[in-house]
N, C-alpha and C positions, 0 to 999 in steps of 0.2 A: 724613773719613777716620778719625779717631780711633774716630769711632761705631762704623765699619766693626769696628776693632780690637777692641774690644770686646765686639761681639757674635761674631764667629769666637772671643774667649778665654771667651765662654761658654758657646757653643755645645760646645765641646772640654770647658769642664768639666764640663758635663751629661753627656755623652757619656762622658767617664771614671768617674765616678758610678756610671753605671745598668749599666757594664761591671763595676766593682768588685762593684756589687750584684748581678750575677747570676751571677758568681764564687762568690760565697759562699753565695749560696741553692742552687749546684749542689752545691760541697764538703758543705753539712749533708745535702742529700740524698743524695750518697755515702754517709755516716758514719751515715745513720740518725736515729733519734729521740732527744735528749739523756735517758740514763742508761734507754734500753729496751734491751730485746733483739730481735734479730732470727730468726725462723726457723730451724733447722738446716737446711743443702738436705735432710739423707736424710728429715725429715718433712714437706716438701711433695713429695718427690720418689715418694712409698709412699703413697698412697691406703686409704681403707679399707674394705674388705670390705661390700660390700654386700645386705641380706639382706631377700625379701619375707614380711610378714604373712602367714602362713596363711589368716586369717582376713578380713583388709579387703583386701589386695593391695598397702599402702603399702611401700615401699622404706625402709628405716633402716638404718644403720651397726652393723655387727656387735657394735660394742661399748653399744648401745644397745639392742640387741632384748634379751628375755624369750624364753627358751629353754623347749621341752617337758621334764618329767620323761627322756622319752628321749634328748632333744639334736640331733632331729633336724629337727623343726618349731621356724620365728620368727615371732615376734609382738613387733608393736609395743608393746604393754601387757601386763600383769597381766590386765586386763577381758577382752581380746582371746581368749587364752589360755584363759581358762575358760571363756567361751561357746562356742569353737570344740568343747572337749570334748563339750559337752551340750546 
């Protein structure tokens, strides 16, 4: 009988344990990564502009393309951009 006791008062304390432990692995995953930052929503929430090569057809972010002298054709590269000229 006593055994019996024993393994119920361990079995409860494993079980309180691995409760306490994923308590706390849920709270740091609320709070994020200790001493980072997190995202602002409005810049995952705004996308960015996306613009194709003139010249190969690849897609890049506006803030990444190589603009024409006019500003009206994008290019992936420099290289891009002058070949397309000539």
């Amino acid at each position: 009988m006593k055994l019996l006791l024993w393994a119920v008062a361990g079995f409860l304390l494993v079980m309180w344990y691995l409760h306490v432990k994923k308590s706390n692995q849920r709270s740091r995953h609320r709070d994020g990564p200790a001493g980072g930052s997190q995202p602002t929503p409005d810049a995952a929430a705004s996308p960015e502009k996306m613009l194709r090569c003139a010249h190969c057809g690849l897609h890049i972010p506006s803030s990444e393309a190589v603009t024409a002298d006019d500003g009206r054709l994008a290019y992936c590269s420099d290289e891009h951009r002058l070949r397309h000229r000539g």
